[in-house]
C-alpha positions as CSV (number, residue, x, y, z in Angstrom):
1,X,-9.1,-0.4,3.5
2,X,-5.7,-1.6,1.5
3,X,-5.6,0.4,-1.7
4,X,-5.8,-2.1,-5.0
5,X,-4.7,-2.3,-8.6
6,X,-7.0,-2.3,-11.0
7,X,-6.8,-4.1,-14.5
8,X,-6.1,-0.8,-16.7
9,X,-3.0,-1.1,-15.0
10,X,-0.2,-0.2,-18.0
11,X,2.7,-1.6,-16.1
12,X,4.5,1.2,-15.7
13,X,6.3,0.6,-12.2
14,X,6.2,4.0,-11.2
15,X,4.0,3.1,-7.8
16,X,6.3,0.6,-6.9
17,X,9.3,2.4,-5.5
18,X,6.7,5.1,-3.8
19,X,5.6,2.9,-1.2
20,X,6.8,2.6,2.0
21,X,5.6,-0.5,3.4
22,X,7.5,-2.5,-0.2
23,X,3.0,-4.0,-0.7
24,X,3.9,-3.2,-4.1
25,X,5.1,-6.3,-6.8
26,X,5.1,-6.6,-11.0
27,X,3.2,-8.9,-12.1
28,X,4.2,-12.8,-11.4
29,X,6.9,-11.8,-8.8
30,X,6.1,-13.5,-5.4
31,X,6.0,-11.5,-2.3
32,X,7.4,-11.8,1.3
33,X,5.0,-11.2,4.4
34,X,6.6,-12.4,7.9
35,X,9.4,-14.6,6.6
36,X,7.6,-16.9,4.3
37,X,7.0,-16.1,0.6
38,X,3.8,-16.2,-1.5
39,X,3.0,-16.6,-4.8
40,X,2.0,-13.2,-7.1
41,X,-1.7,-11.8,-6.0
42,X,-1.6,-11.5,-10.3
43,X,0.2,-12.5,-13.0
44,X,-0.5,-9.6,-15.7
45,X,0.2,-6.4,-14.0
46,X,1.2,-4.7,-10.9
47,X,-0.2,-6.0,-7.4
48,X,-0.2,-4.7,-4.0
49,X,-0.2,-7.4,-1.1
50,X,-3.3,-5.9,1.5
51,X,-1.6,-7.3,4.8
52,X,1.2,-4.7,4.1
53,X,-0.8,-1.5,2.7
54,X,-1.3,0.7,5.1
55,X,-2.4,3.5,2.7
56,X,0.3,5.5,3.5
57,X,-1.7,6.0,7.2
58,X,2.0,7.3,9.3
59,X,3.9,8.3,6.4
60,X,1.7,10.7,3.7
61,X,-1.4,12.5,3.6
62,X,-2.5,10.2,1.0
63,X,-1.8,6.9,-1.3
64,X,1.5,7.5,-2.9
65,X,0.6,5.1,-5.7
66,X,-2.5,6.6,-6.1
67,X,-0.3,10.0,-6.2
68,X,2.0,8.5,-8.7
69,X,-0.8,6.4,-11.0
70,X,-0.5,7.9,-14.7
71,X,-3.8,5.8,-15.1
72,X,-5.7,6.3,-11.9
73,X,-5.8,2.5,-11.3
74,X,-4.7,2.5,-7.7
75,X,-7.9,2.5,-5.9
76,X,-9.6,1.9,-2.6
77,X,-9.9,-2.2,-2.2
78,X,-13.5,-2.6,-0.9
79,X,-12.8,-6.5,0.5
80,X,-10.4,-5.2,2.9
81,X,-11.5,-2.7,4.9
82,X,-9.6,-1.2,7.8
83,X,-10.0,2.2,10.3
84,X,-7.3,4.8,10.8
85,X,-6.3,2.9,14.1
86,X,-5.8,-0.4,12.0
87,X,-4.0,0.8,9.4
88,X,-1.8,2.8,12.1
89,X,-1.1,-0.7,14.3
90,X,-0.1,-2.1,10.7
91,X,2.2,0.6,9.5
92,X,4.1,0.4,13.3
93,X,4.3,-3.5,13.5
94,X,5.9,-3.9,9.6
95,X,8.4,-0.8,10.7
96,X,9.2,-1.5,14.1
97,X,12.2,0.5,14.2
98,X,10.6,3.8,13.3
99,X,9.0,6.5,15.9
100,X,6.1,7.2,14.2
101,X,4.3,10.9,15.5
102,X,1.0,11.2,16.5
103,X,-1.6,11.6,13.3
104,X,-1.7,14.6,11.4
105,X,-3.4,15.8,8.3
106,X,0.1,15.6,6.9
107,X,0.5,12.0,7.8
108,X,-3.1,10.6,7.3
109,X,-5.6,10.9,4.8
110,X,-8.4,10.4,7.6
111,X,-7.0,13.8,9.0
112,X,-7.9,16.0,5.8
């Protein structure tokens, strides 16, 4: 599943630099997915877009947001639900130029 933002958000900006797939926006700035853009998922804090999270599956052993999070408010988004294997198809479509290496406990959090 896409990892969330919850409402005790403080708008600090620190998870949005610490993702690798750019699924992270402020508040009220619209978002690009395949060319066209979107309006903001919210208007009032922090937002991650759940057709680009990956939840770090490829890159980290865990959310970097979640990592990051002074607040603990990036969580697990229960409405979007995806395996290892989806999240993995995801991560290689939106970075097509990167190799990725076969799944590791360094690399996914499924792996731990």
């Amino acid at each position: 599943m896409s990892t969330k933002i919850t409402e005790e958000c403080i708008n600090c900006g620190a998870c949005e630099p610490e993702c690798p797939n750019t699924a992270i926006y402020s508040g009220g700035t619209q978002y690009e997915l395949g060319g066209k853009t979107f309006d903001a998922l919210s208007n009032d804090f922090y937002y991650i877009v759940p057709e680009k999270c990956t939840e770090c599956v490829g890159h980290f052993d865990q959310e970097q947001c979640a990592a990051v999070c002074p607040v603990d408010c990036c969580v697990p988004n229960p409405d979007h639900t995806e395996t290892e294997d989806q999240l993995l198809a995801k991560a290689k479509k939106i970075h097509p130029e990167k190799a990725f290496a076969e799944l590791s406990a360094a690399t996914s959090r499924f792996r731990k």
